[in-house]
C-alpha positions in Angstrom: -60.6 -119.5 -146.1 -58.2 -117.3 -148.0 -56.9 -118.1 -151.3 -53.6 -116.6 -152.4 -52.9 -117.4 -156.4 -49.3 -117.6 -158.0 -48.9 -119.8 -161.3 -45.3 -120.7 -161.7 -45.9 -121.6 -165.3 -43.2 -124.4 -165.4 -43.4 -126.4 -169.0 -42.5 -130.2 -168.8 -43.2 -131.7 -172.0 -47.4 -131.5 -172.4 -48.2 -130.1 -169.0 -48.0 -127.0 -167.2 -48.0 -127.0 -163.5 -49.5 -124.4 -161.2 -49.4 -124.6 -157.2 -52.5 -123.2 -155.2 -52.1 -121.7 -151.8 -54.5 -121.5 -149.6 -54.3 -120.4 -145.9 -57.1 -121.2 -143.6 -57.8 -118.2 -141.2 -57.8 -120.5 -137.9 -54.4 -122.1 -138.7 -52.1 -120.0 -140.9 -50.2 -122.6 -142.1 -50.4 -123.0 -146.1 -51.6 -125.2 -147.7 -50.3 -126.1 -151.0 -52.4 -127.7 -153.4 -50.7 -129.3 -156.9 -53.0 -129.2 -160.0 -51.9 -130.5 -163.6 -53.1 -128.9 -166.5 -52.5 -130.9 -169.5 -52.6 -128.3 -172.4 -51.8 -129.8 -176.2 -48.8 -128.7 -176.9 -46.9 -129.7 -180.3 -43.4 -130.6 -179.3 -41.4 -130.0 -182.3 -42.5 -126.5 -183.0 -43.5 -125.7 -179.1 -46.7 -124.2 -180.4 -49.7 -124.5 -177.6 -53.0 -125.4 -179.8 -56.5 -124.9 -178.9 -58.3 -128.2 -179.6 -61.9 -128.3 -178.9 -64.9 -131.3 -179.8 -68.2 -130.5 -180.9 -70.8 -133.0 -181.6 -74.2 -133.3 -183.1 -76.1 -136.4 -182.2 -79.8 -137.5 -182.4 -79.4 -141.2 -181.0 -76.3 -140.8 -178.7 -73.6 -142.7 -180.9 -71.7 -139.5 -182.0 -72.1 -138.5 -178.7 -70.0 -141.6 -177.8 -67.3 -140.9 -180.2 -66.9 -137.6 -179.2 -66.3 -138.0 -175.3 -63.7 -140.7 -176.4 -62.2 -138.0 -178.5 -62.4 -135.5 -175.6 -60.7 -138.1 -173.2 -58.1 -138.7 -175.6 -57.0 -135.2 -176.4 -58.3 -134.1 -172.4 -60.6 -131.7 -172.9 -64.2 -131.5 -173.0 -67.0 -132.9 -175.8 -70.0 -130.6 -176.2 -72.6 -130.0 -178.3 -72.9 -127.9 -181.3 -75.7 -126.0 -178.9 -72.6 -124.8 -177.2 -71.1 -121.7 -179.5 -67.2 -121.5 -180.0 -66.0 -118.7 -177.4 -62.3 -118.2 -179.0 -60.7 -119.4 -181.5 -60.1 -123.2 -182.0 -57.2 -124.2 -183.7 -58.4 -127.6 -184.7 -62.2 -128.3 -183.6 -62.8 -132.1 -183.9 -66.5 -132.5 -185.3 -68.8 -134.9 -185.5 -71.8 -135.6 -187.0 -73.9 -138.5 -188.8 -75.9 -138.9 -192.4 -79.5 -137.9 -191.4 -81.1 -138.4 -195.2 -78.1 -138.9 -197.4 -77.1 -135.2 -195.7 -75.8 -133.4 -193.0 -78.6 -132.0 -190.5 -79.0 -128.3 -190.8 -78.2 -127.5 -187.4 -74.4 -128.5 -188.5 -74.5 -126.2 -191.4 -75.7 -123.5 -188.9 -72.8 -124.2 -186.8 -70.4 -123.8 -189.0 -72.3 -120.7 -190.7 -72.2 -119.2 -187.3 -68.9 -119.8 -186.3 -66.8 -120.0 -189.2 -63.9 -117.1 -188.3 -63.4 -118.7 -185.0 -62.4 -122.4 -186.7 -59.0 -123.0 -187.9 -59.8 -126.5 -189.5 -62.4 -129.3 -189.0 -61.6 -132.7 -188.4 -64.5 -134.9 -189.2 -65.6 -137.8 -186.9 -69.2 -139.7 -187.1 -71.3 -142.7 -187.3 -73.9 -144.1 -190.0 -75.5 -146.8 -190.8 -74.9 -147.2 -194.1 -72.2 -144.5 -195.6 -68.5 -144.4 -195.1 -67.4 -141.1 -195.0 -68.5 -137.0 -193.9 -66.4 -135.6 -196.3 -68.8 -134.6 -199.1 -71.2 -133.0 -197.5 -68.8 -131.6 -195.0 -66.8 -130.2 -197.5 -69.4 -128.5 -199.3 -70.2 -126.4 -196.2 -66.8 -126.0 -195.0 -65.9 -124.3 -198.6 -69.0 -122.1 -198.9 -68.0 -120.5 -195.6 -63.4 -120.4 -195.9 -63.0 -122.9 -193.2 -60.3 -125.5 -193.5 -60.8 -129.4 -193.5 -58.8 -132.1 -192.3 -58.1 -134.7 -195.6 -58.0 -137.3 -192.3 -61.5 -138.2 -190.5 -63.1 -140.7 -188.8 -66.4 -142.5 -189.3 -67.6 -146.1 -188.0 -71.4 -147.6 -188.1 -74.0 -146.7 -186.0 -76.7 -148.2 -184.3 -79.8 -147.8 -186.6 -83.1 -149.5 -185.6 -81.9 -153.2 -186.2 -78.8 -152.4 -188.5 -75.6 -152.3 -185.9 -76.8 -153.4 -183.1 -74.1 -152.2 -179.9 -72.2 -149.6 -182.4 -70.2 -147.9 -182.0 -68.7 -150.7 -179.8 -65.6 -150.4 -177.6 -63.0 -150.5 -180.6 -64.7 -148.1 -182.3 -63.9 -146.0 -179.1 -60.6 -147.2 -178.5 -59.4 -146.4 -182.8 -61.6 -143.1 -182.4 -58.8 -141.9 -179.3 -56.0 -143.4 -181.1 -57.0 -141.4 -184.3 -57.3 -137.9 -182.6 -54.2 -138.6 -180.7 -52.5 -139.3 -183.7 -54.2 -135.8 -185.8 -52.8 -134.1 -182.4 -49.1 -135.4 -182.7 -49.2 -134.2 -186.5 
């Protein structure tokens, strides 16, 4: 089976279309295949961003937040064991307290791929602390990278402290939040 390309890049609000020909060498007839690609596009200033969601996790709740953040904004969660290719406009990421702290395999990420991030937007569970911004923001301003005043953090399962947390409206407000950092 043959596959002839063309993109006709046709912009309708926050999608971009592209049609797929393919011809099939026993019947020449095309087939034409429709595929949406939902890009994030800001609509007042028609400026396509590159959103991306990392994630650090050691008992699978971040992990939670972050795919509802990836569904939300449709792309694709991954860990911080996956390095920034391009440049990411806003990188959504998320990580827990681990000993009043941040783990040190954040710290490295960000160390590693600081000229590539625009700006951080925080998102993570605990079982005890409210907020990533302190320790966040201390590595954010030893290496120039920009970070979001807006983040997210709900508990966490720990041992016997939050037992089924992050629950489902902790998913559903964690989509609704990076929808709304999206929309501006």
């Amino acid at each position: 089976m043959t596959k002839i390309h063309f993109f006709a890049l046709l912009h309708f609000k926050t999608a971009i279309y592209f049609a797929e020909y393919i011809v099939n060498p026993v019947d020449t007839r095309p087939i034409m295949r429709y595929n949406l690609i939902v890009l994030n596009i800001i609509e007042r200033n028609k400026i396509v961003m590159n959103y991306q969601v990392r994630y650090y996790t050691r008992s699978g709740n971040t992990e939670k937040l972050a795919t509802a953040i990836a569904d939300a904004i449709g792309c694709c969660a991954k860990s911080i064991d996956t390095p920034l290719e391009d440049k990411v406009d806003v990188l959504f990421l998320g990580c827990s307290y681990y000993a009043f702290d941040m783990d040190e395999e954040v710290k490295k990420f960000i160390a590693e791929n600081n000229e590539k991030i625009g700006k951080i937007v925080c998102f993570g569970t605990s079982a005890m602390m409210k907020s990533m911004k302190k320790p966040m923001s201390k590595v954010t301003e030893k290496y120039g990278v920009s970070l979001s005043d807006e983040e997210f953090h709900c508990r966490g399962r720990f041992g016997i402290f939050n037992k089924n947390r992050p629950n489902d409206d902790d998913l559903i407000n964690v989509a609704e939040f990076a929808k709304n950092i999206i929309k501006g």
